[in-house]
N, CA, C and O atoms as a Maestro MAE file, in Angstrom:
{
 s_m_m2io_version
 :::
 2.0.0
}

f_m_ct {
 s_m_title
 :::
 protein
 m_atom[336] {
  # First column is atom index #
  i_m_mmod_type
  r_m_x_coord
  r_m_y_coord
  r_m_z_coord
  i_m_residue_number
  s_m_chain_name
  s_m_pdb_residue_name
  s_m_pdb_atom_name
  i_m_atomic_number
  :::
  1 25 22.985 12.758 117.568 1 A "UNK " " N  " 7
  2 3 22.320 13.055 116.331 1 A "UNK " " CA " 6
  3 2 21.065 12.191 116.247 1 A "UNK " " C  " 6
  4 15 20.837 10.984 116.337 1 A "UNK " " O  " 8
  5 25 20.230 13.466 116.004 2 A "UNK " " N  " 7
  6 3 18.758 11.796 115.563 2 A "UNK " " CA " 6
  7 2 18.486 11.699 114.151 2 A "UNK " " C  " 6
  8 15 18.442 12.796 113.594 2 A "UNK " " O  " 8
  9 25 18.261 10.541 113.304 3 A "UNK " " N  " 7
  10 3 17.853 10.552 112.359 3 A "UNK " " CA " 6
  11 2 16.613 10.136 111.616 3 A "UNK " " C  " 6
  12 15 16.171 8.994 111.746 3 A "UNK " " O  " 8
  13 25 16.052 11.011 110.858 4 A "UNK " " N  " 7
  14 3 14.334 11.110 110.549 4 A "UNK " " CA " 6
  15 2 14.367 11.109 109.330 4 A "UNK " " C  " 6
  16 15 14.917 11.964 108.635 4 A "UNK " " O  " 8
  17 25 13.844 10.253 108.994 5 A "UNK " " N  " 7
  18 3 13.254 9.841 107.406 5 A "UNK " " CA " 6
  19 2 11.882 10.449 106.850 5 A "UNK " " C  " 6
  20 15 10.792 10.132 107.327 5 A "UNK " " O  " 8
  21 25 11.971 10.949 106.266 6 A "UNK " " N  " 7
  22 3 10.740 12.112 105.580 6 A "UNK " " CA " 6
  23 2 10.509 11.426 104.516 6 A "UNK " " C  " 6
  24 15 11.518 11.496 103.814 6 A "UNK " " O  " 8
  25 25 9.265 10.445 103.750 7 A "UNK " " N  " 7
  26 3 8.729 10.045 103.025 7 A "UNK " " CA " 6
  27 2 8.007 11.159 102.201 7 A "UNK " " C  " 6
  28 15 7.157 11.475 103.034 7 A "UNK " " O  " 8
  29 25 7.822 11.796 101.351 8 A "UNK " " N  " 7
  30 3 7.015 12.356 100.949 8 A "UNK " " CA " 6
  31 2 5.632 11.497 99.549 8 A "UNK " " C  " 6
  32 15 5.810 10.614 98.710 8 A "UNK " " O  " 8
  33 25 4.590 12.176 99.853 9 A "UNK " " N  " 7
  34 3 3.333 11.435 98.796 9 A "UNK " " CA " 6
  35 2 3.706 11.742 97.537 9 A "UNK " " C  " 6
  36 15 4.730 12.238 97.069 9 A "UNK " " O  " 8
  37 25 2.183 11.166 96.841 10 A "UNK " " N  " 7
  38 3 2.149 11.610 95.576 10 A "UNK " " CA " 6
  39 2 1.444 10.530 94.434 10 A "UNK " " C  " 6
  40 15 1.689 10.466 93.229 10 A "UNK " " O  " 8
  41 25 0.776 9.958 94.996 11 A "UNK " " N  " 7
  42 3 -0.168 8.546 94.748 11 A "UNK " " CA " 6
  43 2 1.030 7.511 94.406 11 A "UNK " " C  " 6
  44 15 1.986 6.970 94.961 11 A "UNK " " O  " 8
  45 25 0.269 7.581 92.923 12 A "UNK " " N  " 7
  46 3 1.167 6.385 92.156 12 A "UNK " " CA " 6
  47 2 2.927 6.348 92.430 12 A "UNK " " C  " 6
  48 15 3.776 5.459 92.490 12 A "UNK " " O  " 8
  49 25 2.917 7.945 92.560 13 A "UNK " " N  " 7
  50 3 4.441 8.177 91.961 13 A "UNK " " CA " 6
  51 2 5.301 7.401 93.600 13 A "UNK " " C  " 6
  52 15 6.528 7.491 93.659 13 A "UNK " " O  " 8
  53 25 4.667 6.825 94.581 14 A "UNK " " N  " 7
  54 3 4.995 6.271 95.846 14 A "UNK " " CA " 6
  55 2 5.877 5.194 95.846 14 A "UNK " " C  " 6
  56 15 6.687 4.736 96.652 14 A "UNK " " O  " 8
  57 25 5.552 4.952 94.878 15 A "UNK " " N  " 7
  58 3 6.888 3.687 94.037 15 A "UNK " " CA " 6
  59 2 7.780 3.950 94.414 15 A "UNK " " C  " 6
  60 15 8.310 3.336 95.340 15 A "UNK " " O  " 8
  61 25 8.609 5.608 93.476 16 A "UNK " " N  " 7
  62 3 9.369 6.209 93.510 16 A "UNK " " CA " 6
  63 2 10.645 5.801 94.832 16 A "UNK " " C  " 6
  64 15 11.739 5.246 94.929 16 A "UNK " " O  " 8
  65 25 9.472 6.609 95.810 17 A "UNK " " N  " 7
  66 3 10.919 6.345 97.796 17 A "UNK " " CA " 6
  67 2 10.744 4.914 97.553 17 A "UNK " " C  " 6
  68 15 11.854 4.473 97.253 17 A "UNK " " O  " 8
  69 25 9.761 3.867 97.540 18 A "UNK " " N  " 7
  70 3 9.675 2.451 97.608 18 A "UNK " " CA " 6
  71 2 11.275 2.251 96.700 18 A "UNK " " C  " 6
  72 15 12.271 2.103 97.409 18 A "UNK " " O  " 8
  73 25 11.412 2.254 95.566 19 A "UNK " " N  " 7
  74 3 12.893 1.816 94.667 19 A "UNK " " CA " 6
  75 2 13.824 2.628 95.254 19 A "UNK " " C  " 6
  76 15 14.862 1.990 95.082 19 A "UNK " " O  " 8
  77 25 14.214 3.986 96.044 20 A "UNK " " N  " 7
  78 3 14.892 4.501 96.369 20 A "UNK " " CA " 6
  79 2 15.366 3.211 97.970 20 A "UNK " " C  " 6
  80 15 16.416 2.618 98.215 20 A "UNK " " O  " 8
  81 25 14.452 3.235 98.478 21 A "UNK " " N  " 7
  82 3 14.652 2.665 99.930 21 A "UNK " " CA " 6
  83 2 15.057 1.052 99.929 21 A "UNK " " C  " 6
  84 15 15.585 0.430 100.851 21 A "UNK " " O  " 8
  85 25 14.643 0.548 98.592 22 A "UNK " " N  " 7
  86 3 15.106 -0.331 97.981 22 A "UNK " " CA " 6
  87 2 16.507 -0.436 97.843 22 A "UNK " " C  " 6
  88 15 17.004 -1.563 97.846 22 A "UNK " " O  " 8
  89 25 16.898 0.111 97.778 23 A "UNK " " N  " 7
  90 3 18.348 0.526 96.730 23 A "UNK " " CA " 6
  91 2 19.129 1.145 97.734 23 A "UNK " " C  " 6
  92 15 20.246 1.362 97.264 23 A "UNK " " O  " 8
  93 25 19.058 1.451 98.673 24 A "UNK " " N  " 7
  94 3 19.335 1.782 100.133 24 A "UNK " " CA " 6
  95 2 19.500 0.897 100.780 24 A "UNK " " C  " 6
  96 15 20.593 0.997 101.339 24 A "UNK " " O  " 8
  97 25 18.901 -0.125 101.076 25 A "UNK " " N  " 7
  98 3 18.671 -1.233 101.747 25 A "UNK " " CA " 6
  99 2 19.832 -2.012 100.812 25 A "UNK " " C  " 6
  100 15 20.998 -1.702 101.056 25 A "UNK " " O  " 8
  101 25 19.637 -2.795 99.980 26 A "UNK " " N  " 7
  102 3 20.808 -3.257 99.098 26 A "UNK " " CA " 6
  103 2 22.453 -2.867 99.486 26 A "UNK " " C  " 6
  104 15 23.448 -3.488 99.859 26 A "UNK " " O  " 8
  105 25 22.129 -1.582 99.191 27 A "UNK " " N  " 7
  106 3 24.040 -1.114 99.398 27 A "UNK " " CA " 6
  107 2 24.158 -0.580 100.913 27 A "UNK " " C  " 6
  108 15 25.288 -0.208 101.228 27 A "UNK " " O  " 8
  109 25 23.547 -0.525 101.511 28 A "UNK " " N  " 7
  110 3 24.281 -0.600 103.216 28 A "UNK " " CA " 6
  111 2 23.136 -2.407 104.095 28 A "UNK " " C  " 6
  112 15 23.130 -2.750 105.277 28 A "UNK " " O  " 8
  113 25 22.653 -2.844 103.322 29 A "UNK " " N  " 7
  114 3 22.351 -4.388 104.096 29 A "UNK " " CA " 6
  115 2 21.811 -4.191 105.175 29 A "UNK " " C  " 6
  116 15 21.715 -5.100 106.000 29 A "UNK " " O  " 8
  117 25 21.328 -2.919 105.406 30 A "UNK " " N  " 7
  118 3 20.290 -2.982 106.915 30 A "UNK " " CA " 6
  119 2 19.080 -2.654 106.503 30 A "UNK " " C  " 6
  120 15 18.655 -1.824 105.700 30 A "UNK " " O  " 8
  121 25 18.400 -3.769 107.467 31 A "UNK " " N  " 7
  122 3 16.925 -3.110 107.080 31 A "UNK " " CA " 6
  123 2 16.338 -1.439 107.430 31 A "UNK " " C  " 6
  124 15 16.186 -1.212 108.631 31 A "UNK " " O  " 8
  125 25 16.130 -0.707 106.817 32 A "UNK " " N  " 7
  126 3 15.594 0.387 106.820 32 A "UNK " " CA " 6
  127 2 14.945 1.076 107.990 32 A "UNK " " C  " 6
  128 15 14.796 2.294 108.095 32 A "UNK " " O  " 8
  129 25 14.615 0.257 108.764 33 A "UNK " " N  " 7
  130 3 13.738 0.753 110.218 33 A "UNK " " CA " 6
  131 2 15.254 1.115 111.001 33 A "UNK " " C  " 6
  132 15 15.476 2.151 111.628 33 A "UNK " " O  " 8
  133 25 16.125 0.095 110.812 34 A "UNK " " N  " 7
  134 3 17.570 0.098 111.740 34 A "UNK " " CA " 6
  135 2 17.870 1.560 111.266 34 A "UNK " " C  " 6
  136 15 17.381 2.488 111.910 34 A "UNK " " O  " 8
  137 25 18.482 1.755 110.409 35 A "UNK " " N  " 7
  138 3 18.903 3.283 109.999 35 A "UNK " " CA " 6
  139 2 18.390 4.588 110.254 35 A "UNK " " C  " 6
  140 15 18.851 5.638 109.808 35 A "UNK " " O  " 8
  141 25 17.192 4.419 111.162 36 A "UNK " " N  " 7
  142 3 16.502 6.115 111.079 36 A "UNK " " CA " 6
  143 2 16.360 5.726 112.747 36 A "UNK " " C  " 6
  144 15 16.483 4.554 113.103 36 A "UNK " " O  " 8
  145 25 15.988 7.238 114.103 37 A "UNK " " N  " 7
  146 3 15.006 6.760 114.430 37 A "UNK " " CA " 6
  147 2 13.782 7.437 114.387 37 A "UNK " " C  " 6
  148 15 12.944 7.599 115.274 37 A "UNK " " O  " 8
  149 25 13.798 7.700 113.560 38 A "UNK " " N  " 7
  150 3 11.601 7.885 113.128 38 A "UNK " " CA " 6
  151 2 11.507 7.904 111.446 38 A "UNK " " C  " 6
  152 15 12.405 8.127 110.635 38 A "UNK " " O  " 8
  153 25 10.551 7.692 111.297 39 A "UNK " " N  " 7
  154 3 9.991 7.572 109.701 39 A "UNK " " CA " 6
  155 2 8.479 8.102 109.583 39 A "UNK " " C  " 6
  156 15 7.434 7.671 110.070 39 A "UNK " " O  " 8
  157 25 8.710 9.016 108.891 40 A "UNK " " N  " 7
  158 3 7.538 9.499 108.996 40 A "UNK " " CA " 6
  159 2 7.150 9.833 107.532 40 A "UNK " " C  " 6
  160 15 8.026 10.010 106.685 40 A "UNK " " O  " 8
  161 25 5.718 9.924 107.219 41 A "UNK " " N  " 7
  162 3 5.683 10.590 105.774 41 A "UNK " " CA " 6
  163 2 4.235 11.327 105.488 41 A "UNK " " C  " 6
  164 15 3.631 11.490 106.548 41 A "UNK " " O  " 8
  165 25 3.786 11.634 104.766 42 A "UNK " " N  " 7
  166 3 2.344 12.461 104.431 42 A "UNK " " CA " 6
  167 2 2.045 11.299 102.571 42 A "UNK " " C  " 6
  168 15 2.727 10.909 101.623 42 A "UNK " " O  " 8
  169 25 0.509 11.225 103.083 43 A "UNK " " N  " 7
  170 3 -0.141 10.573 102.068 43 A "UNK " " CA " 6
  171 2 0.132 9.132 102.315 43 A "UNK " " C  " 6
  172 15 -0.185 8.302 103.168 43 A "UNK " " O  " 8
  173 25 1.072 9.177 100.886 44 A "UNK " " N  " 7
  174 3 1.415 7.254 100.374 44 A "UNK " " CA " 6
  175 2 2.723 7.651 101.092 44 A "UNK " " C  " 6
  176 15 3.096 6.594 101.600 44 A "UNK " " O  " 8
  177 25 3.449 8.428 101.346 45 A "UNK " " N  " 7
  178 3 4.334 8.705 101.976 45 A "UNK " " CA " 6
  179 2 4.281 7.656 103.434 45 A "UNK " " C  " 6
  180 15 4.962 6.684 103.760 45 A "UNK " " O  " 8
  181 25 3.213 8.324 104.054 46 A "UNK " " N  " 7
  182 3 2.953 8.052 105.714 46 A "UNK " " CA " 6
  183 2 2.260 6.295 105.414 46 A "UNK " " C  " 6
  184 15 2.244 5.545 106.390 46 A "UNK " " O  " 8
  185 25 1.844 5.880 104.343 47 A "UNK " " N  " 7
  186 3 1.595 4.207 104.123 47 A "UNK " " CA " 6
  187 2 2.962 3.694 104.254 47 A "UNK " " C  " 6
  188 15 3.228 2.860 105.119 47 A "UNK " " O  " 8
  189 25 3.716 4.082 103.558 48 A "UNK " " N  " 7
  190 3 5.191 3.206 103.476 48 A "UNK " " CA " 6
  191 2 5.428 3.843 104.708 48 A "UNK " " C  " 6
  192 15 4.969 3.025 105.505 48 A "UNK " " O  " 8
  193 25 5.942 4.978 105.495 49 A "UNK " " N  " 7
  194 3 6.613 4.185 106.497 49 A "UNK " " CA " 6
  195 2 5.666 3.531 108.061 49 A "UNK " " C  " 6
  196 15 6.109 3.218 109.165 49 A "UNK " " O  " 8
  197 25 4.642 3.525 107.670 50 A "UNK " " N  " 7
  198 3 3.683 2.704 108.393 50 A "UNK " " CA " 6
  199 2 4.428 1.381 107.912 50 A "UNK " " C  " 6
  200 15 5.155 0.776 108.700 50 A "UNK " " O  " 8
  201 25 4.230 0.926 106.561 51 A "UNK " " N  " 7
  202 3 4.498 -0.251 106.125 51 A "UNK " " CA " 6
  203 2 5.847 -0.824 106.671 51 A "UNK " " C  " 6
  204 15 5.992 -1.937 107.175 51 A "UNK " " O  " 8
  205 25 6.806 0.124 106.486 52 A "UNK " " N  " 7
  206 3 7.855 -0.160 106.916 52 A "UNK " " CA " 6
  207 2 8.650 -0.539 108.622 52 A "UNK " " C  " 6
  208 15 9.772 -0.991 108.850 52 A "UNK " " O  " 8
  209 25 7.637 -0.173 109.511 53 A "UNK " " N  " 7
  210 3 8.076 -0.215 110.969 53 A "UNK " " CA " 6
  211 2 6.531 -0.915 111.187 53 A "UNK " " C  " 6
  212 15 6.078 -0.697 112.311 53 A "UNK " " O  " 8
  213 25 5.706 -1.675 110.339 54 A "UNK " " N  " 7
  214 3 4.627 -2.312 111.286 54 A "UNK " " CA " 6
  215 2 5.060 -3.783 111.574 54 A "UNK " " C  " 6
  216 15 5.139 -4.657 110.711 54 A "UNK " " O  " 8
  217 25 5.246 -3.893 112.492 55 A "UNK " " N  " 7
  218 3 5.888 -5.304 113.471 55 A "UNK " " CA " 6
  219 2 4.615 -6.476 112.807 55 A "UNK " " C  " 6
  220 15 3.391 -6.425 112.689 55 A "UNK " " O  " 8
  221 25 5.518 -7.337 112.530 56 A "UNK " " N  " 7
  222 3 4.959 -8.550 112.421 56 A "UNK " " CA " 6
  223 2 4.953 -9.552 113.559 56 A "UNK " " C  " 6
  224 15 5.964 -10.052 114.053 56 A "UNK " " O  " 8
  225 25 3.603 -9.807 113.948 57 A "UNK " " N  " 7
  226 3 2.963 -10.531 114.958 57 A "UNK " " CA " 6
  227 2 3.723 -11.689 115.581 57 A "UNK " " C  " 6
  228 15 3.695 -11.973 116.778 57 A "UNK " " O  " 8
  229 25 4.291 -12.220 114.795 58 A "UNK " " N  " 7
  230 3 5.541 -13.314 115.172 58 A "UNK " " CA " 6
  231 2 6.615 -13.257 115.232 58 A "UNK " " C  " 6
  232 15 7.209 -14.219 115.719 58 A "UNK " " O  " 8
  233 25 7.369 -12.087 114.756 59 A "UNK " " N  " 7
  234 3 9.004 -12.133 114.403 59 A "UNK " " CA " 6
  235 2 9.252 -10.737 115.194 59 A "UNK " " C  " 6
  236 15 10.247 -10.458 115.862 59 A "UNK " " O  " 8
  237 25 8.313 -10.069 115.000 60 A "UNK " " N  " 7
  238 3 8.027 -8.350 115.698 60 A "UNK " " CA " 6
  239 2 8.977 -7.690 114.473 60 A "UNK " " C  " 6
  240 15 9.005 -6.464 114.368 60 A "UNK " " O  " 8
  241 25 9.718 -8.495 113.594 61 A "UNK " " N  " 7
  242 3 10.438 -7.335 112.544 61 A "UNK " " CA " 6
  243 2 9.510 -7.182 111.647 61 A "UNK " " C  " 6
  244 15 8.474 -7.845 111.606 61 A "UNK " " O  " 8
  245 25 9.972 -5.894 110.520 62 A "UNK " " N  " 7
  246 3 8.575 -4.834 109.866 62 A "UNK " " CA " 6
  247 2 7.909 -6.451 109.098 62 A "UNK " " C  " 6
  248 15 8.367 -7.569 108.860 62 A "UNK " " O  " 8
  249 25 7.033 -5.975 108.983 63 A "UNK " " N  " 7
  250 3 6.440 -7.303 108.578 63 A "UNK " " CA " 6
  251 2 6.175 -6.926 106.873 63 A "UNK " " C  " 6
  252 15 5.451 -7.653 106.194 63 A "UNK " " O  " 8
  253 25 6.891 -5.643 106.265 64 A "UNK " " N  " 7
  254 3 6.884 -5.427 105.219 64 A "UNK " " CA " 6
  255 2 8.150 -4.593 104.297 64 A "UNK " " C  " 6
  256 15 8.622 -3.548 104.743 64 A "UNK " " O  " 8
  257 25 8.518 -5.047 103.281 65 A "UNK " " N  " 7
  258 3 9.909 -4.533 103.220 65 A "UNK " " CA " 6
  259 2 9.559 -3.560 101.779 65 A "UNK " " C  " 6
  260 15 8.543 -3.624 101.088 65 A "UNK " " O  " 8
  261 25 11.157 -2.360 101.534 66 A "UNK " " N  " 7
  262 3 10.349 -1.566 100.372 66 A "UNK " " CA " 6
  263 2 10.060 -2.474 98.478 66 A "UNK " " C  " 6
  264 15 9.579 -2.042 97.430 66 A "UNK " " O  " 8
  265 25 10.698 -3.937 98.910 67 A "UNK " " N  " 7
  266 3 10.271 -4.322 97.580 67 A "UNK " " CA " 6
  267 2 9.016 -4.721 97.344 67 A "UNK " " C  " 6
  268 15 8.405 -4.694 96.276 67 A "UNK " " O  " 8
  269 25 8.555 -5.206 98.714 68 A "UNK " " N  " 7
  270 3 6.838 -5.445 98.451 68 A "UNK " " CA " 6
  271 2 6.004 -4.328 98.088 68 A "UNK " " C  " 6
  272 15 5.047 -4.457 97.326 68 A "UNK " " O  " 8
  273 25 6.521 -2.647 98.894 69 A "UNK " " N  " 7
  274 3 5.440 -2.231 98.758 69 A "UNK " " CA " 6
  275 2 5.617 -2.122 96.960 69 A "UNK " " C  " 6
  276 15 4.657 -2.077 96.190 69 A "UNK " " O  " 8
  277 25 7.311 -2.090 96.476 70 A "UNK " " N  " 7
  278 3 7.002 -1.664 94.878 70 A "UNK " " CA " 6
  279 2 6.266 -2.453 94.378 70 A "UNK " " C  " 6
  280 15 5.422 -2.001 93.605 70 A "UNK " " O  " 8
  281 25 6.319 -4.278 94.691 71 A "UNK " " N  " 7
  282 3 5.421 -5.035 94.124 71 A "UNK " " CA " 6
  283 2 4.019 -4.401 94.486 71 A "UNK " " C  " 6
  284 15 3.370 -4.374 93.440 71 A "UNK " " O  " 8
  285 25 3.378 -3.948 95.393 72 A "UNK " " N  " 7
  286 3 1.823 -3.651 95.629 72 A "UNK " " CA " 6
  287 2 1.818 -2.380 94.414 72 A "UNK " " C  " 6
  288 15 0.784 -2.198 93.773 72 A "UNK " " O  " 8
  289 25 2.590 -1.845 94.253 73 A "UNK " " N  " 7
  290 3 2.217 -0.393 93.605 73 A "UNK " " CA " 6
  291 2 2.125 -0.661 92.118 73 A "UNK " " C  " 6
  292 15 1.372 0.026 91.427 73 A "UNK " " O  " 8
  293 25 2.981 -1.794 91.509 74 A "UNK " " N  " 7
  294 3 3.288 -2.181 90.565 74 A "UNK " " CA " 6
  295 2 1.853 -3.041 90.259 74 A "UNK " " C  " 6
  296 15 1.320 -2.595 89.243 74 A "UNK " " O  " 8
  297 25 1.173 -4.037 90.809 75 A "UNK " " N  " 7
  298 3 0.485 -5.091 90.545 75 A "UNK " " CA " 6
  299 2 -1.034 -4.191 90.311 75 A "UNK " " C  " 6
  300 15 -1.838 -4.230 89.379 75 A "UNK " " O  " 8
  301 25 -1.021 -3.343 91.655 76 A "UNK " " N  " 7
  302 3 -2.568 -2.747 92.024 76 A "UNK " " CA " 6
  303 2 -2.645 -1.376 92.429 76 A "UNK " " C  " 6
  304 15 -3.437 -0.909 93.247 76 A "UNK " " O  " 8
  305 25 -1.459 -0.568 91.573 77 A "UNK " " N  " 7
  306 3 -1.375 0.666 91.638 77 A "UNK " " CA " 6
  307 2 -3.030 1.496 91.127 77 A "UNK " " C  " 6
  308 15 -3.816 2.313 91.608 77 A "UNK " " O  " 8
  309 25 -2.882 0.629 89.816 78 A "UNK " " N  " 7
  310 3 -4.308 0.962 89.012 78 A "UNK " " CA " 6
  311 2 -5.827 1.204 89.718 78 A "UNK " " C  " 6
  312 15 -6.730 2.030 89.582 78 A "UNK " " O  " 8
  313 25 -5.600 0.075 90.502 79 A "UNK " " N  " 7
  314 3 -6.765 -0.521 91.561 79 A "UNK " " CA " 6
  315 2 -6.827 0.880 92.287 79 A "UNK " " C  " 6
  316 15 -7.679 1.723 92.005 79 A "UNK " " O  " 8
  317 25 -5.753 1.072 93.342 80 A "UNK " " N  " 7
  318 3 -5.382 1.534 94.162 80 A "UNK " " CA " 6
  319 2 -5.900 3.428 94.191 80 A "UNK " " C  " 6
  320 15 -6.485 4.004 95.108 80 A "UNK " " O  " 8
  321 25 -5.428 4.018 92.850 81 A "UNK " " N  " 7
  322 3 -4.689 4.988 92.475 81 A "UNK " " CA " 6
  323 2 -6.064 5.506 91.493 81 A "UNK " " C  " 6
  324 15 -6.517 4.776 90.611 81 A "UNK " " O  " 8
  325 25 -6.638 6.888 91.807 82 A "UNK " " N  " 7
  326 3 -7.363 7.401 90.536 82 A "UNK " " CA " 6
  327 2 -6.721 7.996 89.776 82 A "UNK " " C  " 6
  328 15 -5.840 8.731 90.220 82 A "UNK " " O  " 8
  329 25 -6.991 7.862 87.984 83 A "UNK " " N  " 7
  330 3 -6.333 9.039 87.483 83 A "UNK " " CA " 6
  331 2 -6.507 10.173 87.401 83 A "UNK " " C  " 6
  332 15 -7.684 10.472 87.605 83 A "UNK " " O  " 8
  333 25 -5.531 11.410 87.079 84 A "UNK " " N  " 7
  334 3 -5.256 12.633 87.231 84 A "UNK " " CA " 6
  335 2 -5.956 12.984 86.276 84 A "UNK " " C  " 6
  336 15 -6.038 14.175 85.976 84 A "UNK " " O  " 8
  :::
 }
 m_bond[335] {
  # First column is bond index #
  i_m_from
  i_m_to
  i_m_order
  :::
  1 1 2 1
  2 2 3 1
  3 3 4 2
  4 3 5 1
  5 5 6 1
  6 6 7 1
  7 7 8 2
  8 7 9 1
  9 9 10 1
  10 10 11 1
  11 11 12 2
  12 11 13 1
  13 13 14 1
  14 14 15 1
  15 15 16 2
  16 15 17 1
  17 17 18 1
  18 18 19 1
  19 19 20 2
  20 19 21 1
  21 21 22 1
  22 22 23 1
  23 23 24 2
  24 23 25 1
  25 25 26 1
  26 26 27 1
  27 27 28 2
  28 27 29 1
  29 29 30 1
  30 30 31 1
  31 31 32 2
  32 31 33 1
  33 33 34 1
  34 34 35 1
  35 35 36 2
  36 35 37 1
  37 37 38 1
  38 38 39 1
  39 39 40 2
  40 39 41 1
  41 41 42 1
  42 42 43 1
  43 43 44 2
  44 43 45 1
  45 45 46 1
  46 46 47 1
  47 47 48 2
  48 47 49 1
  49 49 50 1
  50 50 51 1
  51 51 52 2
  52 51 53 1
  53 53 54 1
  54 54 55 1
  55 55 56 2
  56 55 57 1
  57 57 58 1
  58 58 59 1
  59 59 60 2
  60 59 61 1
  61 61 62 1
  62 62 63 1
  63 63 64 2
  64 63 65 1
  65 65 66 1
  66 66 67 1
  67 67 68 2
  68 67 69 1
  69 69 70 1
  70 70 71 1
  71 71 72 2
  72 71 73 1
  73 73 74 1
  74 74 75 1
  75 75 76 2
  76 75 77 1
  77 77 78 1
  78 78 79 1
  79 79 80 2
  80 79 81 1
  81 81 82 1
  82 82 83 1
  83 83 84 2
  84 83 85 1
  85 85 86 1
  86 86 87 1
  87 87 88 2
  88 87 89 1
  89 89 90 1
  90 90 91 1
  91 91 92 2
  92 91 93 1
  93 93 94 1
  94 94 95 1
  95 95 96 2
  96 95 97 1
  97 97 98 1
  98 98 99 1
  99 99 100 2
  100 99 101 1
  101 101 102 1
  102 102 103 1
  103 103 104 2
  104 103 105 1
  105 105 106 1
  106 106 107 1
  107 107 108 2
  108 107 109 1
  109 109 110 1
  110 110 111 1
  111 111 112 2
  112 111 113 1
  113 113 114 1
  114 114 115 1
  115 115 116 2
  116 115 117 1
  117 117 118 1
  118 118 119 1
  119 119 120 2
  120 119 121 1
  121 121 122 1
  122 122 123 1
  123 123 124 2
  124 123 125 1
  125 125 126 1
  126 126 127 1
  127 127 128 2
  128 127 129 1
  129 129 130 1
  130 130 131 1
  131 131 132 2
  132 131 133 1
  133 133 134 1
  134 134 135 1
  135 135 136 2
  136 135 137 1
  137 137 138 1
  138 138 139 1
  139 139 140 2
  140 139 141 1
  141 141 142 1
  142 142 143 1
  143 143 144 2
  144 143 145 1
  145 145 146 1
  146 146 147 1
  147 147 148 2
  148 147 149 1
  149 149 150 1
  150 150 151 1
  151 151 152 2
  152 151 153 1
  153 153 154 1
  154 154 155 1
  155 155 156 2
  156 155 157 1
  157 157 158 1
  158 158 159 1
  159 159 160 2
  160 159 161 1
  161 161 162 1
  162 162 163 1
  163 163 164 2
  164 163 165 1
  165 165 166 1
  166 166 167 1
  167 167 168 2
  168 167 169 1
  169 169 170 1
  170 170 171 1
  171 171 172 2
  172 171 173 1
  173 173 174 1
  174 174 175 1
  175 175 176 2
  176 175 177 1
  177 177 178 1
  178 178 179 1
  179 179 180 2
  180 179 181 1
  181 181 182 1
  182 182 183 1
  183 183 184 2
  184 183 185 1
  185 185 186 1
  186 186 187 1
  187 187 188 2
  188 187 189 1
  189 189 190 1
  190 190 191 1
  191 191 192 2
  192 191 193 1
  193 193 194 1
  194 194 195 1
  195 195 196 2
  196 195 197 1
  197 197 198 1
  198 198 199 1
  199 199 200 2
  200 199 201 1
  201 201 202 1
  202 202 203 1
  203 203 204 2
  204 203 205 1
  205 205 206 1
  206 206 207 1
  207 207 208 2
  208 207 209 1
  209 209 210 1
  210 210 211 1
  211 211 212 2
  212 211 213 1
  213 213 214 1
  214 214 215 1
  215 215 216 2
  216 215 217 1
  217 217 218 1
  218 218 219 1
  219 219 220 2
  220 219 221 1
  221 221 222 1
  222 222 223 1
  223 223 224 2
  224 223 225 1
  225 225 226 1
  226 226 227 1
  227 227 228 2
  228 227 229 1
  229 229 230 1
  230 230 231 1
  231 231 232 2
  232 231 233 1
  233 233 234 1
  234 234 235 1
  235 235 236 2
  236 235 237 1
  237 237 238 1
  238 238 239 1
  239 239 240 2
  240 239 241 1
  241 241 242 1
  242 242 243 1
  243 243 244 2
  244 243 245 1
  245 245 246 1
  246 246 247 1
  247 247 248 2
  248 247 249 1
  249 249 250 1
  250 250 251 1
  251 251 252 2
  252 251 253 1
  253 253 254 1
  254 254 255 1
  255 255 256 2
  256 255 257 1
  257 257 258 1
  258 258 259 1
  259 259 260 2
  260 259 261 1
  261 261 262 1
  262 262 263 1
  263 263 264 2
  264 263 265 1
  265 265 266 1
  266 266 267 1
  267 267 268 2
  268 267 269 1
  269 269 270 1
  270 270 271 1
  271 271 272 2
  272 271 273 1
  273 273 274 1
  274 274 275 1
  275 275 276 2
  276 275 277 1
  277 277 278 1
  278 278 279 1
  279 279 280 2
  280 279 281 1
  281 281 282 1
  282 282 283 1
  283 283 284 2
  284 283 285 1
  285 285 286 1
  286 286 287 1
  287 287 288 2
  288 287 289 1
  289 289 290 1
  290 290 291 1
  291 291 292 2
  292 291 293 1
  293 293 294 1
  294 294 295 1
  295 295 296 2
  296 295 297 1
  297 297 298 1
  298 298 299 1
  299 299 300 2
  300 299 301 1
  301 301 302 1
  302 302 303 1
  303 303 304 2
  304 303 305 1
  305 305 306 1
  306 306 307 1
  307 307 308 2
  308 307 309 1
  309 309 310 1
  310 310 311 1
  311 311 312 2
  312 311 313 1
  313 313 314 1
  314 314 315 1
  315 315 316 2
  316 315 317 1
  317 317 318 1
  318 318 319 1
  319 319 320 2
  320 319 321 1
  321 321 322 1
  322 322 323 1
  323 323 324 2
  324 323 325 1
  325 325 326 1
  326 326 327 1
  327 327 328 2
  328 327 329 1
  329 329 330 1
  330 330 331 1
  331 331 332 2
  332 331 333 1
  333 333 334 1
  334 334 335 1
  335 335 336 2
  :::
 }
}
């Protein structure tokens, strides 16, 4: 069986999979890259799971987890994000 993680966009609303994958991570304790093998997404979709499998230079694990990206979306969504 292979398993593929489908992120889908949607600007701001990117939070959204961010607290889902959150909350995933919590009740099975693996980091999120372990559980799939591919992650893929469209938009803010394809940012998080970029974010999520980009190796950090020293440790090579994701060098970003889904509570940061909620913190980024949360702090500088505004920044980030035009309105509709």
């Amino acid at each position: 069986m292979y398993k593929i993680l489908s992120i889908d966009g949607g600007g701001i609303r990117g939070i959204i999979p961010a607290m889902v994958l959150s909350r995933v991570k919590i009740m099975t304790n693996k980091p999120i890259y372990k559980m799939f093998d591919m992650i893929a997404g469209t938009t803010v979709g394809g940012i998080i799971a970029l974010a999520l499998t980009k190796p950090d230079h020293k440790t090579y694990m994701p060098a970003y987890k889904a509570d940061d990206l909620i913190r980024l979306f949360s702090q500088e969504g505004k920044n980030i994000f035009q309105p509709l």
